[in-house]
C-alpha positions as CSV (number, residue, x, y, z in Angstrom):
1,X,13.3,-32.3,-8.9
2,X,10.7,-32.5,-11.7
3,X,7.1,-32.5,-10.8
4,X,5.7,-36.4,-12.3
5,X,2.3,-35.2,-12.1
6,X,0.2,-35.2,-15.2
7,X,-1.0,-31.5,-15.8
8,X,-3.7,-30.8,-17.4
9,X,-4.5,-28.7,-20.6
10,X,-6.0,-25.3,-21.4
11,X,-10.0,-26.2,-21.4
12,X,-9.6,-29.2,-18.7
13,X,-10.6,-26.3,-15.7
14,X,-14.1,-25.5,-16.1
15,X,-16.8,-23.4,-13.5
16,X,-19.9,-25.9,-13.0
17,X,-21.7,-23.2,-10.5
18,X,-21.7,-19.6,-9.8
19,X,-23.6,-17.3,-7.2
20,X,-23.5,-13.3,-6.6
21,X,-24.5,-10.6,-4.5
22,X,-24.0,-7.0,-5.5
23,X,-25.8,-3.1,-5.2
24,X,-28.3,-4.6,-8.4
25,X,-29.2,-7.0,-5.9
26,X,-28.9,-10.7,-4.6
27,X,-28.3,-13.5,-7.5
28,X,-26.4,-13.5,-10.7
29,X,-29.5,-13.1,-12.9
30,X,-30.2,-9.5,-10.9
31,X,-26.5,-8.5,-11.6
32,X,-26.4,-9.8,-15.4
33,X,-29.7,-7.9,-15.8
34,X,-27.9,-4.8,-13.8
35,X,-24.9,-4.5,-15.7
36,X,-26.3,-5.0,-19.1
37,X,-28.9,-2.3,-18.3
38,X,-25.8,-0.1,-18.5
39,X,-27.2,1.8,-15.7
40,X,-24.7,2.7,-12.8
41,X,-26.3,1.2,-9.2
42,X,-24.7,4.0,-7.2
43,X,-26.6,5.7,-4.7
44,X,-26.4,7.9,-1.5
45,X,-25.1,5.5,1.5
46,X,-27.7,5.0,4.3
47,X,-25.6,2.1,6.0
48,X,-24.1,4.9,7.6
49,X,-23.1,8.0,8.2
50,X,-21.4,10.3,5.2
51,X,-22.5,13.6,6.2
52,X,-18.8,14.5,7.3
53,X,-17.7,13.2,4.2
54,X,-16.2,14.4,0.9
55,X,-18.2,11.7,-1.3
56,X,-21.6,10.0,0.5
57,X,-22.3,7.7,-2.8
58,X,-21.7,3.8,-2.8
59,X,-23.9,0.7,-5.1
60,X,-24.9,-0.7,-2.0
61,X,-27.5,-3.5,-0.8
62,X,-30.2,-2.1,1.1
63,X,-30.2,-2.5,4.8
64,X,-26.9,-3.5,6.8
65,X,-26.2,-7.0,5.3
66,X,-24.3,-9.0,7.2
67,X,-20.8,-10.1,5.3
68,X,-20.6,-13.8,6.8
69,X,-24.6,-14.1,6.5
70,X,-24.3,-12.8,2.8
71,X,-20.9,-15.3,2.0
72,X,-22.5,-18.3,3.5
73,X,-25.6,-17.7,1.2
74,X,-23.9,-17.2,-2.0
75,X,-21.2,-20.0,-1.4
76,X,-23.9,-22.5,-0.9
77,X,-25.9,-21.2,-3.7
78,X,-22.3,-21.7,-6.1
79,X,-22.5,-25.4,-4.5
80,X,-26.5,-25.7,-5.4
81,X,-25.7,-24.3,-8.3
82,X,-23.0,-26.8,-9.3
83,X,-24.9,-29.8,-8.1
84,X,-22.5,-30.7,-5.0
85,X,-23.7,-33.6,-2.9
86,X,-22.9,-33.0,0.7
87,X,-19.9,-35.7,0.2
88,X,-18.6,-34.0,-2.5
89,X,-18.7,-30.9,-0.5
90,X,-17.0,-32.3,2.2
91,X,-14.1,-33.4,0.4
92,X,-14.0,-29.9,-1.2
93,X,-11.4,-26.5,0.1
94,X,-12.6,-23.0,0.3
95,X,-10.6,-20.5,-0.7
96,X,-12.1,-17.2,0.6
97,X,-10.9,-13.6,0.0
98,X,-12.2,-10.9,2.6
99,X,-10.6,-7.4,4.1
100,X,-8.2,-9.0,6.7
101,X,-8.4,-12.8,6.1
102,X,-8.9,-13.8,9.3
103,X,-9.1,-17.6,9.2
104,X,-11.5,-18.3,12.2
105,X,-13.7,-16.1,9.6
106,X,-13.5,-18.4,6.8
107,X,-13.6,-21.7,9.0
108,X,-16.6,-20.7,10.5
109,X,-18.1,-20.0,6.9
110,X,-16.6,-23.6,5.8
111,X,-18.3,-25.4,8.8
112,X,-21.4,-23.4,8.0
113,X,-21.4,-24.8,4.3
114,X,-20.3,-28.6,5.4
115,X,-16.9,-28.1,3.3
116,X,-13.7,-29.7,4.0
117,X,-11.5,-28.7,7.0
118,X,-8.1,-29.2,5.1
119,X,-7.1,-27.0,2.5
120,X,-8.6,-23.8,3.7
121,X,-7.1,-20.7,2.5
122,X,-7.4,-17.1,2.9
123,X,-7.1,-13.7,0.3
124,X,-6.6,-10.4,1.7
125,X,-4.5,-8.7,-1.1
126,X,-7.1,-5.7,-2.0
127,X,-8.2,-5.7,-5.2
128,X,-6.2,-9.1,-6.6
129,X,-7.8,-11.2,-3.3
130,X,-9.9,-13.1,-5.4
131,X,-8.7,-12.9,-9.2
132,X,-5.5,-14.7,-7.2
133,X,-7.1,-17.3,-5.2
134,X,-9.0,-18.2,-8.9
135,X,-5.4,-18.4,-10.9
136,X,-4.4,-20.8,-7.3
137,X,-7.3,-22.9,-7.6
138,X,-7.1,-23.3,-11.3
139,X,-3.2,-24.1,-11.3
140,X,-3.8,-26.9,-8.4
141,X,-6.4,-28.4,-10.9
142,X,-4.3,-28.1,-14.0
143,X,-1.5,-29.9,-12.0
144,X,-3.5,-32.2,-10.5
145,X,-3.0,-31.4,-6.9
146,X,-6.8,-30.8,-6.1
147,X,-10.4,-32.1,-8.3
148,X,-12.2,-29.5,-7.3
149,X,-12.1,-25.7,-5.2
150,X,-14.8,-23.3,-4.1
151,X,-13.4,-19.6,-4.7
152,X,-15.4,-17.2,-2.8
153,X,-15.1,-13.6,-1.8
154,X,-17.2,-10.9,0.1
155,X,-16.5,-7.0,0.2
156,X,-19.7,-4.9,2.0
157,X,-18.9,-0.9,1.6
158,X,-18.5,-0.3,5.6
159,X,-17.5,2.9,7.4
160,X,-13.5,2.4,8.4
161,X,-12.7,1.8,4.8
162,X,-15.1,4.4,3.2
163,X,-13.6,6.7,5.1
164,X,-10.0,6.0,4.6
165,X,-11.1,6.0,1.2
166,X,-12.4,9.8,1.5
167,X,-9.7,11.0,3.4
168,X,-7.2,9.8,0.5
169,X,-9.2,11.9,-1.9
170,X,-9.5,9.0,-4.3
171,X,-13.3,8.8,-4.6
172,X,-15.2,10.6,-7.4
173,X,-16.7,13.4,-5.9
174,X,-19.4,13.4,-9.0
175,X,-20.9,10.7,-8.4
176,X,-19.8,8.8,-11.1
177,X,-17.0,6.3,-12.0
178,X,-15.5,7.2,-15.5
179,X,-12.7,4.3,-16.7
180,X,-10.2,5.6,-19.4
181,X,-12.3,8.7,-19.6
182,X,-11.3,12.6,-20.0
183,X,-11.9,13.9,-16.8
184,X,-12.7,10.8,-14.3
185,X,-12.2,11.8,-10.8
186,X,-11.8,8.5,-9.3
187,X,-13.5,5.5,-8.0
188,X,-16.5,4.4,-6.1
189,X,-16.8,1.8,-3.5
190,X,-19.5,-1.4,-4.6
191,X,-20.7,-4.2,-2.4
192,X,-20.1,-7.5,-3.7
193,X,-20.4,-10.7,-2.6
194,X,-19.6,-13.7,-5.0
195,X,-18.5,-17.4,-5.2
196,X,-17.4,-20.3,-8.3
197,X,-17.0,-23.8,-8.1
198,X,-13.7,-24.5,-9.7
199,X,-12.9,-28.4,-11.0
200,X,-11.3,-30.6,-13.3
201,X,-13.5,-31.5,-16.9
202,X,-13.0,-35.1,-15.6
203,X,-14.2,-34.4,-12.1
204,X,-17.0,-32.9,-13.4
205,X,-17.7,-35.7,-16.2
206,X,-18.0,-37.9,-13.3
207,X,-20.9,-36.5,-11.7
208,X,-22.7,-35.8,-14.3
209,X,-22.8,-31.8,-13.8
210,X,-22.4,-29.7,-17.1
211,X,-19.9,-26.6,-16.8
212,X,-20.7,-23.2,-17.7
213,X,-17.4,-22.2,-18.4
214,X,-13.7,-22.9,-18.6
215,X,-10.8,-21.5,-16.8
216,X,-8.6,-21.0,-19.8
217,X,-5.7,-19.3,-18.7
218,X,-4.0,-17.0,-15.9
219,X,-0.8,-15.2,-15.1
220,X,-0.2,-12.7,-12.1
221,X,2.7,-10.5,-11.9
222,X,4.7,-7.8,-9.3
223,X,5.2,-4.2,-10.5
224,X,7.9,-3.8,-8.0
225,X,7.5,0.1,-8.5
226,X,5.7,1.8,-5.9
227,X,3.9,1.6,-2.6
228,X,0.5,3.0,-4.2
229,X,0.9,4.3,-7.9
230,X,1.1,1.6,-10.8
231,X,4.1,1.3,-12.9
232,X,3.2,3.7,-15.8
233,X,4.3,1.8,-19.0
234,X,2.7,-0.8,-17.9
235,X,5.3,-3.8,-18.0
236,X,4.2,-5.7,-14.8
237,X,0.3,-5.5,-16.0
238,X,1.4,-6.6,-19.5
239,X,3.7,-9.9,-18.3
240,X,0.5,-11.1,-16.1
241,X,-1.7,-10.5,-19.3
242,X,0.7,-12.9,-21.3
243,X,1.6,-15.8,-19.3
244,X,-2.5,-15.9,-19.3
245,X,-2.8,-16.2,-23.0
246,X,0.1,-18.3,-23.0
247,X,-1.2,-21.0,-20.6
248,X,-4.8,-20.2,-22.9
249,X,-2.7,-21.2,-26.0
250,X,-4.4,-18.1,-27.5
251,X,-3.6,-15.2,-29.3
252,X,-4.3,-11.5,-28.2
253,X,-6.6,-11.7,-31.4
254,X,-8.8,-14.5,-30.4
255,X,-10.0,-12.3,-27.1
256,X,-13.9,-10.9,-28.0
257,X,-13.6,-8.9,-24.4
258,X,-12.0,-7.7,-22.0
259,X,-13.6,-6.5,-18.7
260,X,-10.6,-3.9,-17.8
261,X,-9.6,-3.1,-14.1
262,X,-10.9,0.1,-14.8
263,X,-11.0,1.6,-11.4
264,X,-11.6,5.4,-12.6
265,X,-8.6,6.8,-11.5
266,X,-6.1,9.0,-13.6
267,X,-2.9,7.1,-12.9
268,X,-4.6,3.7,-13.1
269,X,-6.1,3.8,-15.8
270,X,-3.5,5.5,-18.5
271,X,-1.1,2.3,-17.2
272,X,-3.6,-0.2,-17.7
273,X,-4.3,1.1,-21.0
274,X,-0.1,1.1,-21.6
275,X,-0.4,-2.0,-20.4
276,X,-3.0,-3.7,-23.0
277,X,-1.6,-2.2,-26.0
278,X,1.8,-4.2,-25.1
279,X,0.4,-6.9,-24.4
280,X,-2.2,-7.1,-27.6
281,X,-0.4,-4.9,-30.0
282,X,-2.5,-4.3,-33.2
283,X,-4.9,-6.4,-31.3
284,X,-5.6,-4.0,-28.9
285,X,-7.2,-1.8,-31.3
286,X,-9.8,-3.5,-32.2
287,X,-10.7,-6.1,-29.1
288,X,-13.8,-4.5,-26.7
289,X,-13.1,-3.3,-23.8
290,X,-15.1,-2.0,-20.5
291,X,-14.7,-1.9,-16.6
292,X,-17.8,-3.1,-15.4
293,X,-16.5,-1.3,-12.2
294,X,-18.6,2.0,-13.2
295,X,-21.5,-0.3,-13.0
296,X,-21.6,-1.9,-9.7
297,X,-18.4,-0.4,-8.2
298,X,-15.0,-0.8,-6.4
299,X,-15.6,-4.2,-4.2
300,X,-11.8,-4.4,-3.4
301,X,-11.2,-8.4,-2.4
302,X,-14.4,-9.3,-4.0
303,X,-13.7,-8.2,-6.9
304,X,-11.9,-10.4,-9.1
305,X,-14.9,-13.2,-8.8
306,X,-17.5,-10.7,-8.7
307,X,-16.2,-9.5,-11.9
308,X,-15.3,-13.0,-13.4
309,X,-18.7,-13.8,-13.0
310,X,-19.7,-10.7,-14.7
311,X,-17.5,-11.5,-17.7
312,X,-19.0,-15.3,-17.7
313,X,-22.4,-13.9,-17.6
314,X,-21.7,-11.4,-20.4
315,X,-20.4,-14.5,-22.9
316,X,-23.2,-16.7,-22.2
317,X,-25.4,-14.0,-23.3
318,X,-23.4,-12.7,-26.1
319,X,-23.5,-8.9,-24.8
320,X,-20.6,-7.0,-23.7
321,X,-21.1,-4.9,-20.8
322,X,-20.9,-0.8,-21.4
323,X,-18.1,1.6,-20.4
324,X,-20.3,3.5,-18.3
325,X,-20.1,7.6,-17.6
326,X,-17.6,8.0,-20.4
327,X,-17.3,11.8,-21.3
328,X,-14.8,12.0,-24.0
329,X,-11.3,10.4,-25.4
330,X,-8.0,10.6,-22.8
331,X,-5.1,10.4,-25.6
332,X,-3.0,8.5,-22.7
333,X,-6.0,5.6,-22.9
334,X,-6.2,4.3,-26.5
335,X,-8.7,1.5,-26.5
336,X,-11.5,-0.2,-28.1
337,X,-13.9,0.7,-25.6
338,X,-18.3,0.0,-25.0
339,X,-19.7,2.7,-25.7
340,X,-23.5,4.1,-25.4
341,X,-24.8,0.6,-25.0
342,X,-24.5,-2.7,-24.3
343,X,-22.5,-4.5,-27.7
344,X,-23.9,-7.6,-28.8
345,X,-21.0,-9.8,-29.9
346,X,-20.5,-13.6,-29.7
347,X,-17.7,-13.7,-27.7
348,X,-15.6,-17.4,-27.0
349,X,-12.7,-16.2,-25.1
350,X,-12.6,-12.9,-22.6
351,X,-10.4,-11.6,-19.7
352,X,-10.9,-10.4,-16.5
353,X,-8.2,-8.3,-15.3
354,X,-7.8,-6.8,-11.7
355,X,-4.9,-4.7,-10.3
356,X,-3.9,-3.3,-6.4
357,X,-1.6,-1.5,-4.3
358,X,1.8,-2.7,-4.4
359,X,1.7,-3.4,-8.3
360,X,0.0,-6.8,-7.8
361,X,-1.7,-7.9,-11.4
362,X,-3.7,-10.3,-11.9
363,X,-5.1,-11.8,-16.0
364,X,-8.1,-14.4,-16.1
365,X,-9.3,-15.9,-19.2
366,X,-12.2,-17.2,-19.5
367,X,-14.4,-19.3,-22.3
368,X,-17.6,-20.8,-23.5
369,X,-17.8,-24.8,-22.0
């Protein structure tokens, strides 16, 4: 049967508040300035012990932060942020995306924050956790099913998954993170903790509370190709890119950025790179493009808001974050990429794009209020 709910249009999901945690440090103005410094915030890991271990480098926190501590803080800063009265808190769901999604975890963080009981959902799928729980959020505003949703997610580099990471020889063992580069040796593992409050234009009208951005578009998609390795032409990557500039109502020309999955690895990236250039066509050769990954790293469920905020952060301020330890041109990874330095461009539109094991893809776009 037909759905008779009213949906609403491309620029009627906005972002009124935003908080971050990441290796640059707590708040988003630490990891704006981070990023756009264009200076990596790798280090040697002191949280514990890496003297057994291939790679000892992580961007991590200082200290041994503690995940539901660190989520609590930046999910209530999102709602400060926003302007959320505690009723309006209280009548709004948290969708969290953490390793495991255990769901006494993210009721404990609800109660903590005075949010709604009903409606509670947990992310656990790597590296699309939170880029999905966004694209659910913004599709239950668009179709009226919610007003408002508070999309968090929390990844802090810890020993079981550092060292699963080691073992599988998939961490750079130079120290650096290299996306679409000649000779990148893989990725590196980033704390990151992050949260955005997701709502309707109307609901937001209402309260008086001026967004800082608009959830313009998003599409997911299911490579259905291998347990681990992406699908190399890049087909699965590519549908999840256009359903998001399809729900945008935007062209592949109209994008000023896109902040690239990017994870440093030789299989990954030649895909993604397939995957863009289907996608944008003669677009794709002349839209920027980084992975702000090789600045504050891998922060697997975190990542997609971590990295959404990163990509809000970058259009508000009209710079485009740098492709950072880039070495030379792979031929199997034509693109448009930030080079040197930060790029000064004044960017309306963007997309955030985040990938994991099992061929899940996720496409956000993002614009100016």
């Amino acid at each position: 049967m037909r759905d008779s709910r009213a949906r609403r249009g491309a620029g009627q999901v906005v972002v009124t508040g935003s908080a971050a945690a990441s290796g640059y440090g707590p708040g988003t103005a630490a990891l704006a300035s981070g990023v756009l410094s264009g200076r990596p915030a790798f280090r040697p890991v002191q949280r514990f012990d890496v003297a057994t271990r291939r790679v000892g480098i992580a961007a991590t926190m200082p200290g041994n932060p503690d995940l539901r501590t660190e989520l609590t803080r930046a999910t209530g800063e999102a709602c400060d942020d926003a302007g959320l009265s505690a009723a309006a808190r209280a009548r709004t769901p948290l969708f969290l995306a953490v390793h495991g999604g255990p769901e006494a975890f993210a009721a404990a963080v609800a109660r903590d924050l005075g949010l709604a009981e009903q409606g509670l959902r947990c992310y656990m799928s790597a590296c699309v956790a939170a880029s999905g729980a966004i694209g659910d959020a913004a599709a239950m505003i668009a179709r009226s099913l919610a007003d408002r949703v508070i999309v968090a997610g929390g990844y802090l580099v810890e020993r079981d998954q550092f060292a699963l990471f080691d073992a599988g020889r998939v961490l750079a063992d130079d120290g650096q993170v290299r996306p679409f580069s000649a000779g990148r040796r893989g990725l590196l593992l980033g704390d990151g903790v992050g949260a955005v409050v997701i709502e309707s234009a109307a609901a937001a009208r209402a309260r008086c509370a001026p967004p800082t951005a608009r959830i313009a578009g998003w599409g997911r998609s299911g490579d259905a190709y291998h347990p681990c390795q992406p699908r190399p032409d890049g087909l699965g990557l590519a549908r999840a890119i256009t359903a998001a500039l399809q729900r945008a109502g935007a062209a592949p020309g109209d994008l000023g950025y896109v902040n690239a999955h990017g994870s440093g690895t030789r299989v990954s990236d030649s895909a993604e790179a397939s995957a863009l250039r289907l996608a944008l066509g003669d677009a794709a050769r002349f839209v920027p493009v980084s992975s702000t990954k090789s600045l504050h790293g891998q922060a697997l469920e975190a990542s997609g808001v971590l990295e959404l905020i990163v990509t809000l952060l970058a259009l508000r301020k009209g710079m485009l974050p740098v492709n950072a330890g880039y070495l030379g041109p792979d031929s199997e990874c034509g693109l448009r990429l930030v080079l040197g330095e930060p790029l000064a461009a004044p960017a309306q539109l963007a997309m955030s794009l985040n990938c994991a094991f099992g061929g899940s893809n996720t496409a956000l776009i993002v614009g100016l209020p």
